[in-house]
C-alpha positions in Angstrom: 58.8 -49.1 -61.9 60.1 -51.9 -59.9 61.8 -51.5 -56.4 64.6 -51.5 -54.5 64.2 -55.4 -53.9 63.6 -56.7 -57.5 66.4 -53.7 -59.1 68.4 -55.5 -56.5 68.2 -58.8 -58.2 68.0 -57.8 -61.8 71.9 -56.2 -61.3 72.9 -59.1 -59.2 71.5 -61.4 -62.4 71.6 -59.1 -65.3 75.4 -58.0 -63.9 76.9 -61.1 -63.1 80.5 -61.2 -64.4 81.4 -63.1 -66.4 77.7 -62.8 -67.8 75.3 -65.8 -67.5 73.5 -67.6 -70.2 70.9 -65.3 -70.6 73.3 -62.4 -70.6 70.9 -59.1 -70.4 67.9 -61.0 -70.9 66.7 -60.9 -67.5 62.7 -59.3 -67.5 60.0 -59.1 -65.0 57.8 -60.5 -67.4 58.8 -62.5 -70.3 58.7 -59.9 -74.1 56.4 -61.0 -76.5 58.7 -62.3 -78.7 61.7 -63.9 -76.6 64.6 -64.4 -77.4 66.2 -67.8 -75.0 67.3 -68.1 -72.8 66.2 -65.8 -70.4 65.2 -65.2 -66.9 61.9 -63.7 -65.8 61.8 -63.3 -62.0 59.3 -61.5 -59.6 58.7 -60.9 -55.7 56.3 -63.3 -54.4 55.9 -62.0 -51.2 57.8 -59.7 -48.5 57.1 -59.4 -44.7 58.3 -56.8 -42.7 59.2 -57.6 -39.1 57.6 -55.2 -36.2 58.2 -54.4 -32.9 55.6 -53.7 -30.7 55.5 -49.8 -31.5 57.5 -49.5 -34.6 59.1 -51.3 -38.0 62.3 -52.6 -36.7 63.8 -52.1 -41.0 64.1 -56.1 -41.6 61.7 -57.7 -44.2 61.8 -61.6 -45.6 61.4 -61.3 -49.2 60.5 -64.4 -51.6 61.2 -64.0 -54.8 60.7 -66.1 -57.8 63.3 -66.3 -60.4 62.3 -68.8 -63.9 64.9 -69.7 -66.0 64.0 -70.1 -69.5 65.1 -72.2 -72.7 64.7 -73.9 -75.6 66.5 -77.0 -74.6 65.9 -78.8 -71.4 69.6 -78.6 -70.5 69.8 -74.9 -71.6 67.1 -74.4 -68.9 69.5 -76.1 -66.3 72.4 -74.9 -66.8 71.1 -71.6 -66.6 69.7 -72.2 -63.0 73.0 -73.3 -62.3 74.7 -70.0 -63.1 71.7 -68.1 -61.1 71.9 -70.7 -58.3 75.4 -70.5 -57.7 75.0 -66.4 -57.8 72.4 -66.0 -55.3 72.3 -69.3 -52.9 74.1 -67.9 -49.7 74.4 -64.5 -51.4 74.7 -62.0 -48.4 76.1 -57.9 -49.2 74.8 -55.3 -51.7 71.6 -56.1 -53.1 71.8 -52.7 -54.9 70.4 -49.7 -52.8 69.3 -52.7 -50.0 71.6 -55.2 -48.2 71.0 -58.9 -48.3 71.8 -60.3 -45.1 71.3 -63.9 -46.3 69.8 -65.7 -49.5 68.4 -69.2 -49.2 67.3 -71.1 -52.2 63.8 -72.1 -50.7 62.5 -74.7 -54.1 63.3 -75.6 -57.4 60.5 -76.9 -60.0 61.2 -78.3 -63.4 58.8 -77.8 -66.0 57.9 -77.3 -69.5 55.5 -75.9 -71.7 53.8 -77.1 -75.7 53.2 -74.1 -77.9 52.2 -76.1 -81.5 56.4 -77.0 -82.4 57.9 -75.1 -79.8 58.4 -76.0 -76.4 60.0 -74.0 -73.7 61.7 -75.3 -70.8 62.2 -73.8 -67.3 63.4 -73.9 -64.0 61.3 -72.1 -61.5 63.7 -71.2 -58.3 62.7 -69.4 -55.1 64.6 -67.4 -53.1 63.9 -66.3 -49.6 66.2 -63.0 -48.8 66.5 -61.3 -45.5 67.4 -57.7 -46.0 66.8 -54.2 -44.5 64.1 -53.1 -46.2 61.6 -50.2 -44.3 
């Protein structure tokens, strides 16, 4: 079961409107028979902030977001569409509230499989939320 933080992103991704590349595609870990393009994304790391006697509700979250695709523009244009969601997102991040989204890195790569290659674009976020 994910959590708050990563069903947060999934319906800010998976419910963007009008619908990105990927449409629902959006999976914390990629099927074994994908369908592109898709996003697979995960939470890297959080750290919760602390006063000296208690947890003060704010964490830093990095997550990770890969956009996937057959074609090296596919790939790109996709991170567009997530880039331009999240980057400076701040509000609802379903049951949580982002306070502010900063798109920390960007990574292009790609991937050999006999004829197929995959393309992606690796993205990471750094949201500040309240999160106990």
């Amino acid at each position: 079961m994910s959590s708050a933080l990563e069903k947060g992103l999934y319906s800010l991704i998976a419910g963007k409107s009008p619908q990105t590349a990927a449409q629902t595609r959006v999976y914390p870990r990629v099927p074994q028979e994908p369908i592109y393009p898709l996003c697979r994304y995960q939470r890297v790391s959080v750290t919760r902030q602390q006063s000296l006697d208690s947890n003060v509700g704010v964490a830093q979250a990095v997550l990770q977001v890969d956009c996937m695709a057959t074609s090296y523009s596919d790939a790109k244009a996709l991170a567009d569409e997530i880039r331009s969601t999240l980057h400076g997102y701040s509000g609802a991040w379903g049951t949580l509230t982002a306070h502010n989204t900063v798109l920390e890195m960007e990574i292009d790569t790609d991937e050999q499989e006999g004829d197929r290659v995959t393309h992606w674009v690796t993205q990471r976020y750094r949201v500040y939320t309240n999160m106990d």
